[in-house]
N, C-alpha and C positions, 0 to 999 in steps of 0.2 A: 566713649566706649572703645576700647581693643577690641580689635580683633584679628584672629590667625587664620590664618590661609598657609598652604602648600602651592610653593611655585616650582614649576617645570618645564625647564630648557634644555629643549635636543634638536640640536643642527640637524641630526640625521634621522629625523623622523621623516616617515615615508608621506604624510600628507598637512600640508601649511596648518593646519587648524590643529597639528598634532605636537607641533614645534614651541609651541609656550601656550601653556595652561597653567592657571588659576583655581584651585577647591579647596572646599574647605577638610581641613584634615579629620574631622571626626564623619562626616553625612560623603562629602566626594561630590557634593554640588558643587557648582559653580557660580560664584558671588555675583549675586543682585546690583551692581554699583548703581546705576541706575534708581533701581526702586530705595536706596539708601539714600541717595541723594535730594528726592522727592519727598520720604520721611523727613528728611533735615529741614524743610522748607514746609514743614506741616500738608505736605501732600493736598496743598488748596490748588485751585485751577489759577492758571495764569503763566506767565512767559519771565522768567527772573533771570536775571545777567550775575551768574556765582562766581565765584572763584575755588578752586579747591583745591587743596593742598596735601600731597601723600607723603607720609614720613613712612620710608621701611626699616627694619632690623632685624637682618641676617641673625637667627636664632642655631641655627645648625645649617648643614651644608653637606648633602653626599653627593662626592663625585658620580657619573655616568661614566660608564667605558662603550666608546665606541663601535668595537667590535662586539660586543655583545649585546650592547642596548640593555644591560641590567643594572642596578645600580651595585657598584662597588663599597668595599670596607669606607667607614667615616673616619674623613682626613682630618686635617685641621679642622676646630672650630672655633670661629672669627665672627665677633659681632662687631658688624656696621651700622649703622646710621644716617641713611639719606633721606633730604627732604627734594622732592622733586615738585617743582613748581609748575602747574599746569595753565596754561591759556582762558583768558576767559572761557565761558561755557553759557549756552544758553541752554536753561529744562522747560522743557515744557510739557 
């Protein structure tokens, strides 16, 4: 299953927990990763050693300006493709 999120990076935001954020674009919550990962392992009890694996893709991209903190006109857009390999993980 896809799914989309809105991702948000700003150096100059005034408080660390303000600086990269994750929601989803239609509701503005913030993704369960957690309780997705527990769905994927049929949410039984128990200690499991996963692996997981994130593929993103830059769908659009608007710049931030700075001085303003608002978002500016859309610049390029460039779809990427990274898969980022995470560390064992243990859920429980």
């Amino acid at each position: 299953m896809r799914k989309h999120y809105v991702l948000s990076i700003n150096s100059h935001a005034q408080h660390d927990w303000d600086k990269c954020i994750i929601r989803n674009p239609i509701t503005g919550e913030h993704p369960d990763l957690k309780g997705a990962i527990a769905q994927a392992v049929g949410n039984q009890p128990g200690s499991y050693l996963i692996s997981v694996q994130i593929e993103v893709e830059v769908l659009e991209k608007v710049a931030i300006d700075p001085s303003t903190k608002e978002a500016s006109e859309l610049g390029d857009v460039r779809r990427e493709t990274k898969q980022i390999k995470l560390p064992q993980i243990i859920a429980s």
